[in-house]
C-alpha positions as CSV (number, residue, x, y, z in Angstrom):
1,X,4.2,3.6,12.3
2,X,5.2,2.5,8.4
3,X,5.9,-1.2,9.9
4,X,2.3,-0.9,11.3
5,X,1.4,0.2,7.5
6,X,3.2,-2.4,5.6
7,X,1.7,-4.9,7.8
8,X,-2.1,-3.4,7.2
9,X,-1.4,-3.5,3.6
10,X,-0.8,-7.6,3.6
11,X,2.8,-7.9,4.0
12,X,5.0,-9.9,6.0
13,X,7.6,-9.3,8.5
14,X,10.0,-11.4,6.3
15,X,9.0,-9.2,3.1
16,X,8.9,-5.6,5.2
17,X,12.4,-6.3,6.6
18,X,13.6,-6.9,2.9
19,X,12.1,-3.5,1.7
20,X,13.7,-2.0,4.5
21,X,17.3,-3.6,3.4
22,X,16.7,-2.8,-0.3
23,X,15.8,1.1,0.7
24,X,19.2,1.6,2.8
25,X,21.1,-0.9,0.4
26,X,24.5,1.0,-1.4
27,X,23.2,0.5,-4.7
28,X,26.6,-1.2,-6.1
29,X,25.6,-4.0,-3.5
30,X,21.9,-3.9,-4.7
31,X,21.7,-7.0,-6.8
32,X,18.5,-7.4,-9.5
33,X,16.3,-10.7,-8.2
34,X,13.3,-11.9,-10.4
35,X,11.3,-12.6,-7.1
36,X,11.6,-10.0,-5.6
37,X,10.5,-7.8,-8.6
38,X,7.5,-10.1,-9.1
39,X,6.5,-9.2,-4.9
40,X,6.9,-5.9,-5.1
41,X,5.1,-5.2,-8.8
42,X,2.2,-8.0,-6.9
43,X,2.1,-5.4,-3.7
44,X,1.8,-2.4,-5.7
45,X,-1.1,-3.7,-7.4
46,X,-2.4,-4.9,-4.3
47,X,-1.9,-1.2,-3.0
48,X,-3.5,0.3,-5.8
49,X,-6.5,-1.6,-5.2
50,X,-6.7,-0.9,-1.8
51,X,-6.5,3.2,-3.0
52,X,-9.3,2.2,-5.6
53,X,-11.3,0.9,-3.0
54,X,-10.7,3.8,-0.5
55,X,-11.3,6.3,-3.1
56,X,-14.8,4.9,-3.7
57,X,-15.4,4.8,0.2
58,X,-14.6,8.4,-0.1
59,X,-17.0,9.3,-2.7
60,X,-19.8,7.6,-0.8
61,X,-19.7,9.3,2.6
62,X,-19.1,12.3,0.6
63,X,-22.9,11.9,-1.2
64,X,-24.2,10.5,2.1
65,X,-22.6,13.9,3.9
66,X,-24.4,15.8,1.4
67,X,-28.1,14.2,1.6
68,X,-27.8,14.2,5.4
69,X,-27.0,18.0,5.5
70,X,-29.8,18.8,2.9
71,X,-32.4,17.1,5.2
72,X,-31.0,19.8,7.6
């Protein structure tokens, strides 16, 4: 289910297999790589978006719940 997430959210196998390494990674192995910290700030933005844009989904078929049920 979270590897059918990741993919919905725009990223690749290549970069979903990498998150999964860095989350099980012993941290004294975990070494810092300016790439990969510019892809993952890049996908949390892209995420955050996505949320934005949800949220404001939200709100609408909230109001258009509401009309419809005062039209009752």
């Amino acid at each position: 289910m979270a590897i059918q997430l990741y993919l919905k959210l725009g990223l690749t196998a290549d970069e979903i297999g990498q998150l999964f390494t860095d989350e099980i990674a012993n941290p004294d192995d975990y070494e810092y790589c300016e790439a990969m910290q510019a892809m993952y700030e890049e996908k949390l933005s892209q995420v955050d978006r996505q949320i934005a844009a949800l949220q404001h989904l939200k709100r609408v078929l909230k109001r258009q719940i509401t009309l419809t049920l005062s039209k009752k």
